[in-house]
N, CA, C and O of each residue as an XYZ file, in Angstrom:
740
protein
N       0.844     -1.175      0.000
C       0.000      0.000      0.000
C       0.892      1.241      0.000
O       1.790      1.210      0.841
N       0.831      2.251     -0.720
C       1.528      3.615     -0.956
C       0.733      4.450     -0.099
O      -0.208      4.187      0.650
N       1.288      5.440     -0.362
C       0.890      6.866      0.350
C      -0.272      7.297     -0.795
O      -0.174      7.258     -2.022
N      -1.399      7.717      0.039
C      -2.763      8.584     -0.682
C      -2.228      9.901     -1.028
O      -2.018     10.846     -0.268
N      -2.014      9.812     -2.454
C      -1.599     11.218     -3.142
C      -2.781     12.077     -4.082
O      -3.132     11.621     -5.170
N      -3.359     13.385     -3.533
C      -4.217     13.734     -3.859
C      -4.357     13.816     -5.613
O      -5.402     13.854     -6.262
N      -3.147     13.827     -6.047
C      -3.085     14.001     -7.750
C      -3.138     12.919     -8.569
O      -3.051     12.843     -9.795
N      -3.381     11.613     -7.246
C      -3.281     10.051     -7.860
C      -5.159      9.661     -7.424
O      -5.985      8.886     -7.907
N      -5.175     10.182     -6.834
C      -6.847      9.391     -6.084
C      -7.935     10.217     -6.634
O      -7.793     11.395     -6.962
N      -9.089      9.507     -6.723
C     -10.345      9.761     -6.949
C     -11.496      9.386     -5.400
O     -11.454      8.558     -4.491
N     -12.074     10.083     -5.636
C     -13.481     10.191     -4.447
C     -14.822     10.137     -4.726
O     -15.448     11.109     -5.148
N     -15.447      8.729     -4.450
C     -16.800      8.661     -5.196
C     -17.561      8.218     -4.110
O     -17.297      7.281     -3.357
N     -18.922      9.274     -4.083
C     -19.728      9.334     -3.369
C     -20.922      8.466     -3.447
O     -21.552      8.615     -4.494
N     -21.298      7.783     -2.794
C     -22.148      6.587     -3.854
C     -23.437      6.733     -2.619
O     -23.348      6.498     -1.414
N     -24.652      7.215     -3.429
C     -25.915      7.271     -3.004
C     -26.180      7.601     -1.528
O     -26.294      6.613     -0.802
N     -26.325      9.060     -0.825
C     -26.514      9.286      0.463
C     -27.463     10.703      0.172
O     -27.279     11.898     -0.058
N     -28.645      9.695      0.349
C     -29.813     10.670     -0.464
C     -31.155     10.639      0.289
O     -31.557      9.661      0.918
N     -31.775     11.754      0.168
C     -32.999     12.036      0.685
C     -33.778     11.060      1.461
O     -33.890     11.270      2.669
N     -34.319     10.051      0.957
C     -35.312      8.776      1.203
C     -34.350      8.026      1.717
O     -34.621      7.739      2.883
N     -33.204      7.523      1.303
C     -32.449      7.271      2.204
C     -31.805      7.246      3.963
O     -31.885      6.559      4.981
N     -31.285      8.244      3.557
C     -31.232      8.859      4.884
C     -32.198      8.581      6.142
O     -31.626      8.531      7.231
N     -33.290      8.434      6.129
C     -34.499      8.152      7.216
C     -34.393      6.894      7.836
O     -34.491      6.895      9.064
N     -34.178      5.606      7.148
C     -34.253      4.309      7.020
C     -32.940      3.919      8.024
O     -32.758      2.738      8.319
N     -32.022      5.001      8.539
C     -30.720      4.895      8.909
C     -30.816      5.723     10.112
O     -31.550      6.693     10.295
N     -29.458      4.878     11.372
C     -29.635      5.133     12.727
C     -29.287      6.338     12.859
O     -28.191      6.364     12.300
N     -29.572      7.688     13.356
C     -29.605      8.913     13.459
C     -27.755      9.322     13.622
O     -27.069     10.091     12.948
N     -27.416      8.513     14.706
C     -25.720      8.768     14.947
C     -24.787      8.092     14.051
O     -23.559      8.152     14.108
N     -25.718      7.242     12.963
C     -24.798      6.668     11.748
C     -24.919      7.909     10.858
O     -23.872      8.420     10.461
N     -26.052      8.422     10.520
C     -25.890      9.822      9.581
C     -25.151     10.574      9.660
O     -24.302     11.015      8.886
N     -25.466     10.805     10.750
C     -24.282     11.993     11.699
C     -22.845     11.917     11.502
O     -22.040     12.811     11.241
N     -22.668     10.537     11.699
C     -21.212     10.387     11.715
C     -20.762      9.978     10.133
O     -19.656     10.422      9.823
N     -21.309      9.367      9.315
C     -21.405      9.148      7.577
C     -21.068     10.814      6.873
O     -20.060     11.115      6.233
N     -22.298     11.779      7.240
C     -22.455     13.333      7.151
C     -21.136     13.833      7.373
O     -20.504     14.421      6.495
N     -20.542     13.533      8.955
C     -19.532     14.375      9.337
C     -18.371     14.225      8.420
O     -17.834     15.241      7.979
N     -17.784     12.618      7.978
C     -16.399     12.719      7.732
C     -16.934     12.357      6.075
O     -15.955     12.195      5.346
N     -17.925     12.239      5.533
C     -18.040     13.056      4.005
C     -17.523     14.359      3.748
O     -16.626     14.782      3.018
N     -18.348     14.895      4.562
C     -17.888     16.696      4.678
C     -16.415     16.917      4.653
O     -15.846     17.697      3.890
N     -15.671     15.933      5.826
C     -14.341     16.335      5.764
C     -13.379     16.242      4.542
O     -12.379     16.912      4.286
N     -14.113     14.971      3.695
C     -13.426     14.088      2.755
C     -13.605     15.451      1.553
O     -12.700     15.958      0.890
N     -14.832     15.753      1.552
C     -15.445     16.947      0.699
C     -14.517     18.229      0.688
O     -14.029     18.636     -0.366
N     -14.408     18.532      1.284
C     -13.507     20.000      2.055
C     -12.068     19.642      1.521
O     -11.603     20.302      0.591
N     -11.347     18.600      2.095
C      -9.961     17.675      1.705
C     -10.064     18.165      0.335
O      -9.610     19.254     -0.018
N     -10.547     17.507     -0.278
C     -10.943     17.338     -1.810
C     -10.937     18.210     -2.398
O     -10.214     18.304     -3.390
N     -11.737     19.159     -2.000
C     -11.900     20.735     -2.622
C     -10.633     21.520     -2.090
O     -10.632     22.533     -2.789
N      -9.608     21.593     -1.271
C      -8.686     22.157     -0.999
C      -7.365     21.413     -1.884
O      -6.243     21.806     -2.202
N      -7.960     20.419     -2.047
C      -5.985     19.349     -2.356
C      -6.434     19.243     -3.626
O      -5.726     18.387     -4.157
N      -7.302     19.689     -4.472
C      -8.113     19.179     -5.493
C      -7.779     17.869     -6.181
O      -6.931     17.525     -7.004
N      -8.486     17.440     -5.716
C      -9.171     15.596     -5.399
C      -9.995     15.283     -6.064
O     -11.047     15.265     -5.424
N     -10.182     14.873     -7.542
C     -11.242     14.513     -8.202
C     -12.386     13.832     -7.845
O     -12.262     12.699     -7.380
N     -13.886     14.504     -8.031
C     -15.075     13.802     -6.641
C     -15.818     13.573     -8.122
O     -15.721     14.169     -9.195
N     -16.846     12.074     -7.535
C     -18.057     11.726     -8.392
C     -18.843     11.544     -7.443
O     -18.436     11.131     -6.358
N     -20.490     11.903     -7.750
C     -20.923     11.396     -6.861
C     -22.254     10.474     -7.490
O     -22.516     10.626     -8.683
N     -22.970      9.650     -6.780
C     -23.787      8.741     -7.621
C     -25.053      8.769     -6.621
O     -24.955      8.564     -5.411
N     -26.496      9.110     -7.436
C     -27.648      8.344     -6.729
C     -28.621      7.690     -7.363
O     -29.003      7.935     -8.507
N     -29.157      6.610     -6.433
C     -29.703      5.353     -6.756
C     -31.150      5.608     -6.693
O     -31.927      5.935     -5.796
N     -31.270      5.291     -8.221
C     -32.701      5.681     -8.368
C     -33.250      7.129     -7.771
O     -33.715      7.412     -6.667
N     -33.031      7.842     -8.831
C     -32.979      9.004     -7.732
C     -34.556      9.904     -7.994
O     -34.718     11.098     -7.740
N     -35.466      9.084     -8.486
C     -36.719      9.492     -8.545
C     -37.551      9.017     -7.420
O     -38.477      9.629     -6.889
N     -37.022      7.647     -7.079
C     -37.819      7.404     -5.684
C     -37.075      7.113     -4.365
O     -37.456      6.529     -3.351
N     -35.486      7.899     -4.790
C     -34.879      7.370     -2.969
C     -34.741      9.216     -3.551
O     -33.690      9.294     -2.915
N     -34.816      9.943     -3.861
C     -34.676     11.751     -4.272
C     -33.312     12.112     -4.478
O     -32.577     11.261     -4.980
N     -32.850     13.224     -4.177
C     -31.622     13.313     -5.131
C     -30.522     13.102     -3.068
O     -31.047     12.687     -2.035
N     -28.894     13.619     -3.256
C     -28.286     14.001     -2.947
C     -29.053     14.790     -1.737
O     -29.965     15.553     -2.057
N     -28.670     14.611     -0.181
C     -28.608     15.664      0.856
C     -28.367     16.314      0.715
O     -27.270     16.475      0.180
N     -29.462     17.712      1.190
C     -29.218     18.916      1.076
C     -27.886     19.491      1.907
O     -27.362     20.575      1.650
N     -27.492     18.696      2.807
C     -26.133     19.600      3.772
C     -24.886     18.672      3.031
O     -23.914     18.416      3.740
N     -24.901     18.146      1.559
C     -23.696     17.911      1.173
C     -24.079     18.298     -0.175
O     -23.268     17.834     -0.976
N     -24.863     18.866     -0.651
C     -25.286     19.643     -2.116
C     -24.112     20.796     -1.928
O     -23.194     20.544     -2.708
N     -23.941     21.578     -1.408
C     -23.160     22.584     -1.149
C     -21.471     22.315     -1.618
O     -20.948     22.503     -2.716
N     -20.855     21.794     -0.303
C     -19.826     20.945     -1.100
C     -19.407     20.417     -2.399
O     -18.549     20.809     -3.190
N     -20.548     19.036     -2.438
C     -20.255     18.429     -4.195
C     -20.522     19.975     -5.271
O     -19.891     20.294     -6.279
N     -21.585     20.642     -4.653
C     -21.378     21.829     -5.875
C     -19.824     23.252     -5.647
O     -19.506     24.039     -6.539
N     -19.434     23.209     -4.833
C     -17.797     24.089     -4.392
C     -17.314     22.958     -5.643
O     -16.997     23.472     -6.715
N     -17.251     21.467     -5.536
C     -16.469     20.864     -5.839
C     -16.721     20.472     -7.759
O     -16.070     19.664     -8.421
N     -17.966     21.439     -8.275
C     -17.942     21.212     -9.310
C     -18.270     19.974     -9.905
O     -18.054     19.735    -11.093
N     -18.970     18.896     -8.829
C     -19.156     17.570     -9.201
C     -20.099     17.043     -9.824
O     -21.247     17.480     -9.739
N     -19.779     16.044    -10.536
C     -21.096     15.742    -11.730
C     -21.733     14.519    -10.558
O     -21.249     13.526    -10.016
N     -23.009     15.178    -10.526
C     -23.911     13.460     -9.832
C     -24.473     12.776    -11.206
O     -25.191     13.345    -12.028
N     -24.039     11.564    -11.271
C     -24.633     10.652    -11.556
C     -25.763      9.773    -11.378
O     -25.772      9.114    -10.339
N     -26.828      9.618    -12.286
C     -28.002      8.657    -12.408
C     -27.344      7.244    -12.172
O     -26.368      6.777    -12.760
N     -28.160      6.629    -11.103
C     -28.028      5.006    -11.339
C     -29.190      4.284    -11.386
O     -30.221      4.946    -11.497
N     -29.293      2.956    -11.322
C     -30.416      1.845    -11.448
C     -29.418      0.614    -10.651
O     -29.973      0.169     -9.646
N     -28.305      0.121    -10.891
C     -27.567     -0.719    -10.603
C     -26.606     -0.166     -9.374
O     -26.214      0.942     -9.009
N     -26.443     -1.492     -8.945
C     -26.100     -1.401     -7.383
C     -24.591     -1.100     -7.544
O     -24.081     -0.590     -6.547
N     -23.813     -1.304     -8.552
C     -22.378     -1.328     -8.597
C     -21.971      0.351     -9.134
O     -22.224      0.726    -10.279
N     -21.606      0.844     -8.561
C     -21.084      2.043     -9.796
C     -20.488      1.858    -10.575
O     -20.613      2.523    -11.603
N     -19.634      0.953    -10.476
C     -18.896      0.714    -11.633
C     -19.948      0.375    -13.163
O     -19.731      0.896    -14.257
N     -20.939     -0.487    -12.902
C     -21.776     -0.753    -13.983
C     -22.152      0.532    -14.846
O     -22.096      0.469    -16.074
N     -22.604      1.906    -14.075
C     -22.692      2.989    -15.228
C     -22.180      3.423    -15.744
O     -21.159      3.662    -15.098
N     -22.040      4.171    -17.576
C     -20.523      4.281    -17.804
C     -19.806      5.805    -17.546
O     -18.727      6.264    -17.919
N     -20.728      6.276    -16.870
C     -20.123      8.042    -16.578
C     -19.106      7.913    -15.803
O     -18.127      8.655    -15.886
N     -19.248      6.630    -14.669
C     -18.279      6.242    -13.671
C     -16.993      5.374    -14.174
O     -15.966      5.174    -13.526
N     -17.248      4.982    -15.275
C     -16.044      4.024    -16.016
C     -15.372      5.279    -16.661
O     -14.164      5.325    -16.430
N     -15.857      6.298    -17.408
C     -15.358      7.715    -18.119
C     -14.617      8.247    -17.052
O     -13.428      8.564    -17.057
N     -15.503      8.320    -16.055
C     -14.342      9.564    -15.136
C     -13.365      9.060    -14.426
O     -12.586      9.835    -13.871
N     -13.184      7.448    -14.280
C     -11.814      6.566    -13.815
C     -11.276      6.484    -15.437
O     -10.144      6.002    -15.398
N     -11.552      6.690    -16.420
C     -10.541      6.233    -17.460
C      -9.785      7.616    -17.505
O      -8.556      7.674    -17.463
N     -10.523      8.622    -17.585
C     -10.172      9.887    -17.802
C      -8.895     10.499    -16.684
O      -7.904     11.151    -17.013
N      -9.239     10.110    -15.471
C      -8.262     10.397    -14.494
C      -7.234      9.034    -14.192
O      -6.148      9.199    -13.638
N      -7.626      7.931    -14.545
C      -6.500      6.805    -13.987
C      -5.876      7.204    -12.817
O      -4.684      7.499    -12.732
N      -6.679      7.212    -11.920
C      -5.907      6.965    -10.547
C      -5.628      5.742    -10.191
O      -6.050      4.710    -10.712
N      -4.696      5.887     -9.027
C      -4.224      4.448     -8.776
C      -4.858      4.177     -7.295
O      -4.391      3.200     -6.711
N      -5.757      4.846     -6.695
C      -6.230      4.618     -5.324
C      -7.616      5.158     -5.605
O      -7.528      6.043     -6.455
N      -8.670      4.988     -5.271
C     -10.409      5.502     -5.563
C     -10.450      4.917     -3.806
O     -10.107      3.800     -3.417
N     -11.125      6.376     -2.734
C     -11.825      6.191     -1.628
C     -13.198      6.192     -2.033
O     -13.684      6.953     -2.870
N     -13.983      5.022     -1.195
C     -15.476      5.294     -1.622
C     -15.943      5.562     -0.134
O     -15.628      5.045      0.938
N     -16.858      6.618     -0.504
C     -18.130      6.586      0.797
C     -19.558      6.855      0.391
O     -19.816      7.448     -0.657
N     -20.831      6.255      1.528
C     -22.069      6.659      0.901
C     -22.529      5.396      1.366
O     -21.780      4.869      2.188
N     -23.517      4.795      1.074
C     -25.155      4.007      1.472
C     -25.262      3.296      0.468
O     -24.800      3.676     -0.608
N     -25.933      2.041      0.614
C     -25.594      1.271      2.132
C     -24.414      0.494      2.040
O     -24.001      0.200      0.919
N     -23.886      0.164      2.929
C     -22.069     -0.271      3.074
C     -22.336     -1.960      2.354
O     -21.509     -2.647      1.754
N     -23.647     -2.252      2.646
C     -22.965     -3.927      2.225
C     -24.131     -4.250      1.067
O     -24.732     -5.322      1.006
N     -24.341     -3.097      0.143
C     -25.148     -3.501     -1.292
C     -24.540     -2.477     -2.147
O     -23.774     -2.977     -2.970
N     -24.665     -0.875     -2.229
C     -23.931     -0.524     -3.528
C     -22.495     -0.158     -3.436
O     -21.721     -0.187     -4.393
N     -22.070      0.322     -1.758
C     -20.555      0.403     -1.659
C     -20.018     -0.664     -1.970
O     -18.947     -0.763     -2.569
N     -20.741     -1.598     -1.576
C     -19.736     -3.288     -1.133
C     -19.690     -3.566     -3.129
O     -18.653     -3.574     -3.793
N     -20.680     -3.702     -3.515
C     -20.249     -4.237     -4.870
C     -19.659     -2.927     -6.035
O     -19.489     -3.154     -7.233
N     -19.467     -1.887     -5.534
C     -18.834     -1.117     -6.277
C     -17.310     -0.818     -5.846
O     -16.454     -0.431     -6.642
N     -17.072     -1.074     -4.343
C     -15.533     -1.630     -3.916
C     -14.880     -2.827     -4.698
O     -13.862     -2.998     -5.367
N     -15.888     -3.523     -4.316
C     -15.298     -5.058     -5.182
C     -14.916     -4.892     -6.622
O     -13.896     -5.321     -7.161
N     -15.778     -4.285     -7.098
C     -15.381     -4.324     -8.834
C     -14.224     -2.830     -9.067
O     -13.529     -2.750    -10.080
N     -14.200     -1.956     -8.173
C     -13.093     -1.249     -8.247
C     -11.826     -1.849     -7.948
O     -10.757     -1.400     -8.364
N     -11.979     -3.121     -7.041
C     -10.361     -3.998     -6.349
C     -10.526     -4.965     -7.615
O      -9.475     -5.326     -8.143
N     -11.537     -5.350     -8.071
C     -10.976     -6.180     -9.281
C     -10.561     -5.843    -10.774
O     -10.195     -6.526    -11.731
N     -10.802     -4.346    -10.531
C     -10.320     -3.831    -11.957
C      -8.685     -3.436    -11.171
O      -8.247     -2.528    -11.878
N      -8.078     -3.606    -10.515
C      -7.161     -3.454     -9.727
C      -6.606     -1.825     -8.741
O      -5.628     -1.555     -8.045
N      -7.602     -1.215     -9.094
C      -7.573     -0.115     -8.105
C      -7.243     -0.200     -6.385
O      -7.940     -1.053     -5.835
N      -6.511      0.378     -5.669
C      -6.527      0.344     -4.638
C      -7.189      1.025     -4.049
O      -6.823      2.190     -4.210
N      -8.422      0.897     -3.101
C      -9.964      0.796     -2.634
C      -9.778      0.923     -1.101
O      -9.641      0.008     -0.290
N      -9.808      2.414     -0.859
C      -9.938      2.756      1.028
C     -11.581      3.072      0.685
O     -12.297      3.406     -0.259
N     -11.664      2.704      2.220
C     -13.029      2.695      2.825
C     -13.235      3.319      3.758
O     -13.627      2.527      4.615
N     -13.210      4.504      4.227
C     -13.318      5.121      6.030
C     -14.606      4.531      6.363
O     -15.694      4.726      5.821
N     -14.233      3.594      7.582
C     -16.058      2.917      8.247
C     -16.561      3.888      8.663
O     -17.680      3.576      9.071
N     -16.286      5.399      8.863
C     -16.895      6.307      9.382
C     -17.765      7.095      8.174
O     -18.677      7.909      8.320
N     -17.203      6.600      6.996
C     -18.017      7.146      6.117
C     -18.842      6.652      5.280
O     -19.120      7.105      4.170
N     -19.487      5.176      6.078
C     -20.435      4.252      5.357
C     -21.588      4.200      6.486
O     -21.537      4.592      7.652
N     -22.611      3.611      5.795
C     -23.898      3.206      6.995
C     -24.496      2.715      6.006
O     -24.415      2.919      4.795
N     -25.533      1.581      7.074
C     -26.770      0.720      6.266
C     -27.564      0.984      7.053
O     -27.361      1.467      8.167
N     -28.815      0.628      6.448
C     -30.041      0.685      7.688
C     -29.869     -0.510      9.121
O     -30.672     -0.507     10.055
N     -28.695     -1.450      9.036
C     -28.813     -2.902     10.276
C     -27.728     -1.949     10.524
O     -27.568     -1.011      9.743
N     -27.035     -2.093     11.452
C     -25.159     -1.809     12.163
C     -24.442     -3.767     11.620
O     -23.448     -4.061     10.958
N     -25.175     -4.393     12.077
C     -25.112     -5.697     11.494
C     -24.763     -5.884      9.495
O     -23.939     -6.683      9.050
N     -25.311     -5.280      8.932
C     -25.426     -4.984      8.019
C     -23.880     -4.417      7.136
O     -23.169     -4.869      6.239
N     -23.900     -3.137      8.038
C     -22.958     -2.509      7.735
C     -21.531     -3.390      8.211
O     -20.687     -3.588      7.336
N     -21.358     -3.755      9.194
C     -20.172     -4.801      9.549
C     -19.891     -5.719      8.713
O     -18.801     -5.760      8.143
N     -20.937     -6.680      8.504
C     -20.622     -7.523      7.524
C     -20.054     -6.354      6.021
O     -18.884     -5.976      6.085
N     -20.696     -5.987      5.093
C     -20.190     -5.372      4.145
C     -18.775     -4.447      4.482
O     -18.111     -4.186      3.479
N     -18.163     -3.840      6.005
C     -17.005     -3.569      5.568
C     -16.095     -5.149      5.593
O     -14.953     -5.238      5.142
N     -16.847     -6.309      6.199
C     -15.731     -7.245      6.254
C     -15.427     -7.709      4.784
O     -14.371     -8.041      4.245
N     -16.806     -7.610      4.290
C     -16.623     -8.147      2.837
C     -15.662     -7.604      1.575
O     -15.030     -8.166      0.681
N     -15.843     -6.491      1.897
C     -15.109     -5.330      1.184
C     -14.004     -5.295      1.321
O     -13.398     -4.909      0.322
N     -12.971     -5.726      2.807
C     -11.645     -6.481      2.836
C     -11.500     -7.526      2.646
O     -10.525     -7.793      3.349
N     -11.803     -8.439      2.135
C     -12.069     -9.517      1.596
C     -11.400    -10.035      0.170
O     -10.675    -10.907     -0.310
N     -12.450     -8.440     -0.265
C     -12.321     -8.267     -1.765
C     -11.402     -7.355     -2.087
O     -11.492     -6.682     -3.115
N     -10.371     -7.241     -1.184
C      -9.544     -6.316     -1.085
C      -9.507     -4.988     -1.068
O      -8.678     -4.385     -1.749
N     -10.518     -4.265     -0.183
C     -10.649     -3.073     -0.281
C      -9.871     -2.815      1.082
O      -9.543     -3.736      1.831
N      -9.604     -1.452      1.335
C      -8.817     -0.992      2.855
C      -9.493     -0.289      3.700
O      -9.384      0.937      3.689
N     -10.472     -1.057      4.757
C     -10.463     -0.010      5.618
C     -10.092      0.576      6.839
O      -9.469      0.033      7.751
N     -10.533      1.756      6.787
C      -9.550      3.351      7.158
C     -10.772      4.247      7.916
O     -11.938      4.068      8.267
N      -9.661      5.432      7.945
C     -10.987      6.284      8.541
C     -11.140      7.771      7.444
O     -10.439      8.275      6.566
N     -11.921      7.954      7.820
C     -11.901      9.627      6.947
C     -10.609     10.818      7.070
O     -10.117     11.473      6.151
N     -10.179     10.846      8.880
C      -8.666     11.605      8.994
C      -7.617     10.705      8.531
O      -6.579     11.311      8.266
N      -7.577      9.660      8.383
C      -6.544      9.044      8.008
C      -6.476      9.253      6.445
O      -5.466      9.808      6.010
N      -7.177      8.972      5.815
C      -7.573      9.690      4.202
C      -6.991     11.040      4.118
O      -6.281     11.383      3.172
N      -7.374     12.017      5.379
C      -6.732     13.380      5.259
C      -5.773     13.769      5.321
O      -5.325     14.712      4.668
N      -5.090     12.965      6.334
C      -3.796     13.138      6.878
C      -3.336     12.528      6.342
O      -2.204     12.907      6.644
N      -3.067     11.227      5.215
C      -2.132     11.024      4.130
C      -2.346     12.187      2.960
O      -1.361     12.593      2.344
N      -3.030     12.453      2.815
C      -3.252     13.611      1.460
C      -2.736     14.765      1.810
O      -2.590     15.671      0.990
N      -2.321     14.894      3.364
C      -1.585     16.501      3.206
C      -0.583     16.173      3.398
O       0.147     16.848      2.672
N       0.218     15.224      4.202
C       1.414     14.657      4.202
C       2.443     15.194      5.421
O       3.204     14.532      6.127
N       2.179     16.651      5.402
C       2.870     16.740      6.501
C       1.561     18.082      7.207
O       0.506     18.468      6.705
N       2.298     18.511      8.629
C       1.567     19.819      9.293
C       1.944     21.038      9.178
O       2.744     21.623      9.908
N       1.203     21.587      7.969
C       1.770     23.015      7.144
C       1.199     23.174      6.252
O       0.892     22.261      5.485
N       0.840     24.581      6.067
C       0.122     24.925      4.823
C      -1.324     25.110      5.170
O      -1.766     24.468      6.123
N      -2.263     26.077      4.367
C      -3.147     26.675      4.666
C      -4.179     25.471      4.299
O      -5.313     25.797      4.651
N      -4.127     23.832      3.540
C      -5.243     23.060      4.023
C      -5.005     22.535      5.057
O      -6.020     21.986      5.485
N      -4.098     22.410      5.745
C      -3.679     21.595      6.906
C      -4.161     22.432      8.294
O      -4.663     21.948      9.308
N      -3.856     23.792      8.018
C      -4.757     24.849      9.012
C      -6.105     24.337      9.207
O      -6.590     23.916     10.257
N      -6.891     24.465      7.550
C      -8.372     24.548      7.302
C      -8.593     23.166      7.728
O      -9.602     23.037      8.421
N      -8.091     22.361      7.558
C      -8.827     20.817      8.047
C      -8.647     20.445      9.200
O      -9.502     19.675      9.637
N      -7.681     20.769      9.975
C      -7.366     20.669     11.691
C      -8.416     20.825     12.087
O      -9.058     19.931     12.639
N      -8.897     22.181     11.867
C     -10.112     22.794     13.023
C     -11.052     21.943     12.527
O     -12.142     21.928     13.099
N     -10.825     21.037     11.338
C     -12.539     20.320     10.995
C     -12.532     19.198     12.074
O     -13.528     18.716     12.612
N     -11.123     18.841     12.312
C     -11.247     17.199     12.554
C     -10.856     17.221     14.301
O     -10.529     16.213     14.928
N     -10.982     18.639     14.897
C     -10.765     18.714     16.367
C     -12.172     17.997     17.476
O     -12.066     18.022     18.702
């Protein structure tokens, strides 16, 4: 495993949306919400190429309104899905061909149906695949455990959201390293 280099990695947000959101334990949102945001902010300061994806987004609705803000600072295209994998749509195959990174972090809902099979097919196209458990949730906690075990399994890494941060700035200096401290105090 190498060092997370912001000019090598991609960040894909995979379905943490309206109708969603409800179905899920209040301090899993919370804490899913919190270190998105951070990952978001990271991203938009180290500029970190972001996708973001929602599932079925006519009847689970679009993207949370307290991370609309962000993905839009960050200029990000959301993506339409139907299929549980992101990898299956091809806007998401375009914007990994286009950038070829060698590391893709995923976060977003639910950890052990569209993260889990869109980790997997990102570790089998051979990408190296962090996971912050702080930045996944399912509607079980049961649920969610099993899918991060699965997801190392299938060789994905998981991590946390500061650890994602704190390899991407590398050292303590510099005006994102200011701006993200106070996020992650």
């Amino acid at each position: 495993m190498q060092r997370l280099d912001p000019k090598t990695t991609a960040l894909l947000v995979i379905d943490i949306q309206e109708r969603l959101v409800p179905a899920m334990e209040p301090a899993a949102v919370a804490r899913l919400v919190k270190a998105t945001d951070l990952l978001l902010e990271a991203a938009r300061l180290l500029g970190v190429a972001t996708l973001a994806t929602e599932q079925y987004p006519k009847g689970l609705g679009a993207t949370i309104d307290s991370l609309m803000g962000p993905l839009e600072q960050l200029r990000c295209e959301r993506v339409s899905k139907t299929c549980f994998s992101a990898m299956e749509t091809p806007e998401v195959g375009r914007f990994l061909a286009k950038l070829s990174p060698r590391a893709v972090i995923v976060v977003g809902m639910e950890t052990h149906v569209c993260v889990f099979q869109t980790v997997r097919e990102l570790a089998a196209r051979g990408y190296e695949v962090h996971v912050p458990h702080d930045g996944v949730a399912s509607r079980r906690d049961e649920d969610r455990r099993v899918g991060l075990e699965l997801m190392q399994r299938a060789g994905g890494i998981v991590t946390t959201s500061e650890t994602v941060v704190f390899d991407w700035l590398q050292r303590a200096e510099g005006d994102a390293f200011k701006a993200l401290s106070k996020r992650m105090r």
